[in-house]
Phi, psi and omega in degrees: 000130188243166186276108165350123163247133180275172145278333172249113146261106164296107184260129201232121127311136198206133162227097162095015230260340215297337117014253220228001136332278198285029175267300200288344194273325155284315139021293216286314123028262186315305212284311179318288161358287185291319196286312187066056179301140161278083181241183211187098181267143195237152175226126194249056162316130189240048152120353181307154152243024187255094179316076184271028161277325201282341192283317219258352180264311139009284162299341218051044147289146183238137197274140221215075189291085175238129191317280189320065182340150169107180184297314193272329175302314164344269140023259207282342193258356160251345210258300112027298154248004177307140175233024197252143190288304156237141222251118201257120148233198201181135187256160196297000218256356190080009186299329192200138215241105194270335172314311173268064156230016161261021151265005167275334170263289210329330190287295197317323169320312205260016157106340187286142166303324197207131178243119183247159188273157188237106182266359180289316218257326183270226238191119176237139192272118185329113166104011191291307202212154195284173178290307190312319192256020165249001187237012167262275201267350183267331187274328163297318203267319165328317179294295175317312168323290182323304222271336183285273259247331187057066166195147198308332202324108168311302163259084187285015191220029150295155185242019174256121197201167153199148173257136160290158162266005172281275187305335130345303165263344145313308195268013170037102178231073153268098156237124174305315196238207211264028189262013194289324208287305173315307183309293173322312178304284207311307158341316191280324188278321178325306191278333198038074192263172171269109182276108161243176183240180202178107171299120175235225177226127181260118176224154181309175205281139162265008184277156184271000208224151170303156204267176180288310182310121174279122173231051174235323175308269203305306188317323151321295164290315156328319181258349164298325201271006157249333144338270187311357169252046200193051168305319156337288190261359139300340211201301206280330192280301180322312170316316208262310178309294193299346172290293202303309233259350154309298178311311154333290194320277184323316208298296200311318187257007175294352190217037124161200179270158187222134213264137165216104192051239175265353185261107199281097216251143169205207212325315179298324157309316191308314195292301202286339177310317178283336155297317195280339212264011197237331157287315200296320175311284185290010179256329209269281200295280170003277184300333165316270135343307187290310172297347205242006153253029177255330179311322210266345181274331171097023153350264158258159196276176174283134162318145174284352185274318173291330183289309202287329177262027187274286172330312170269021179260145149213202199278342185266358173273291186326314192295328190302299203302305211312315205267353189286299207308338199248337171272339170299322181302305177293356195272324171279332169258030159279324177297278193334331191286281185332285193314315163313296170293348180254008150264009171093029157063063140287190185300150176218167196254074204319332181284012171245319195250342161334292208285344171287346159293327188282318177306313172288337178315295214294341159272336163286305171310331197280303164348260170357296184297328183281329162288328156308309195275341167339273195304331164274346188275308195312315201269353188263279197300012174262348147256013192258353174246020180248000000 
């Protein structure tokens, strides 16, 4: 006997809804009906006790039970049993008018992977959403979003979207809690998948009890969790300005002090150039490292500058720089050492014999580091090179 594939699966999350489930579950109803869709509606229940399981069978929904708690699991655990070519989610609260999701299959039909509905773009209805988060916290991170990911999406945190399951399983998506809304996007633009949008209607909660959503928490985890996918703009580009403008620092003042007008930089300029240029380094190697476990979790594709240059790296070119870069370092506050002992380890005049140590720290510290990150690139790259 073989099993029904609908074309459409509706998937609703669901704790506690019973509110409002069934409003949305005819809605939903309605849009099959009007559409004259081949669906499957899933209520992926995390745990209720009002009973909205019996509510959501009720409807003729098929009930989905998953243990595990939060939103993305929810999710991912109706996603899961869904059989349907494409997966509709959505939240239970009435919040979204599920009748406008069938220009959401129409985009899949039409080829797009992932359709997000934009209510920054439809229409939010007075009392739909707190102020902070419609003139704040969805237009900031959305804006971040836009600016990490390069990719148009307008509302990255609605929570009415659909998806294919082909692409659905391409992006490997475990994130638990509500940074799952995140997780999807960035993944989709990492991959370049084909994205649309759909203007839709934001209308208030219809629940009488406070919503699950924190929004000083989650807005947090939203925006930590694109951060931590964004090793570029955290870490490689700040690192690589504070490495250049160290190195400058370092370059300049290695052969004396040096006058910009009445203001002089000397020995003391020298010391924060070599913090910069040894923080700016390990932020540098950082993001590195960091791009080269997100290819290998299978995040993201590799930047093509990062792929050619993976390819001439292996761990024995690294120990070579590491170890030239930490004996040029040592060699110099070893002269220095030298130099010292032969006044007979006396007073000495920092603003002279200071500075080849300081040059040698800072070469020696960069060695060091590079024989370290050798050896984390090499163990992050060992199944992407086998």
């Amino acid at each position: 006997m073989t099993t029904h594939m609908p074309e459409v699966s509706f998937v609703l999350p669901c704790l506690d809804e019973a509110e409002t489930l069934p409003a949305c579950l005819r809605a939903i109803r309605e849009a099959i009906e009007t559409g004259g869709l081949d669906a499957e509606i899933i209520v992926a229940d995390n745990g209720s006790t009002d009973g909205s399981q019996a509510i959501a069978e009720q409807h003729g929904a098929r009930v989905v039970d998953v243990a595990e708690r939060g939103y993305g699991n929810a999710l991912m655990g109706g996603f899961e049993a869904a059989r349907g070519r494409f997966l509709i989610m959505g939240d239970a609260d009435e919040s979204y008018d599920f009748r406008e999701s069938l220009p959401m299959v129409e985009a899949l039909r039409d080829g797009a992977d992932m359709v997000m509905g934009s209510r920054l773009r439809g229409r939010i209805e007075p009392g739909a959403m707190p102020w902070l988060h419609r003139w704040l916290g969805n237009p900031v991170l959305s804006f971040v979003g836009r600016l990490l990911f390069r990719t148009p999406v307008s509302d990255f945190h609605c929570g009415m979207r659909a998806i294919t399951r082909a692409a659905l399983h391409d992006l490997g998506l475990r994130t638990a809690g509500m940074e799952f809304a995140s997780e999807m996007v960035v993944k989709a633009a990492a991959r370049g998948l084909q994205i649309a949008e759909v203007p839709i209607t934001l209308h208030p909660d219809g629940r009488s009890r406070p919503p699950h959503l924190r929004t000083w928490r989650d807005g947090w985890r939203h925006l930590r969790f694109m951060m931590v996918l964004s090793p570029r703009w955290t870490l490689f580009v700040p690192g690589l300005l504070l490495t250049l403008v160290g190195v400058l620092g370092v370059a300049a003042l290695s052969l004396g002090p040096v006058a910009v007008g009445d203001v002089v930089f000397d020995i003391h300029t020298m010391v924060v150039a070599s913090l910069l240029v040894v923080v700016g380094y390990q932020a540098v190697g950082a993001a590195v490292a960091a791009r080269i476990f997100a290819v290998e979790e299978e995040i993201g594709p590799a930047a093509p500058w990062m792929q050619r240059a993976y390819n001439h790296f292996s761990l024995e070119r690294g120990i070579l720089g590491g170890v030239i870069l930490t004996l040029l370092g040592g060699g110099l506050i070893g002269t220095a050492a030298f130099g010292w002992a032969e006044t007979g380890f006396g007073e000495l005049d920092p603003r002279i014999t200071l500075r080849p140590v300081i040059l040698g720290a800072t070469l020696a510290a960069v060695g060091m580091q590079t024989l370290a990150l050798s050896f984390v690139y090499s163990m992050l790259g060992i199944r992407r090179k086998r």
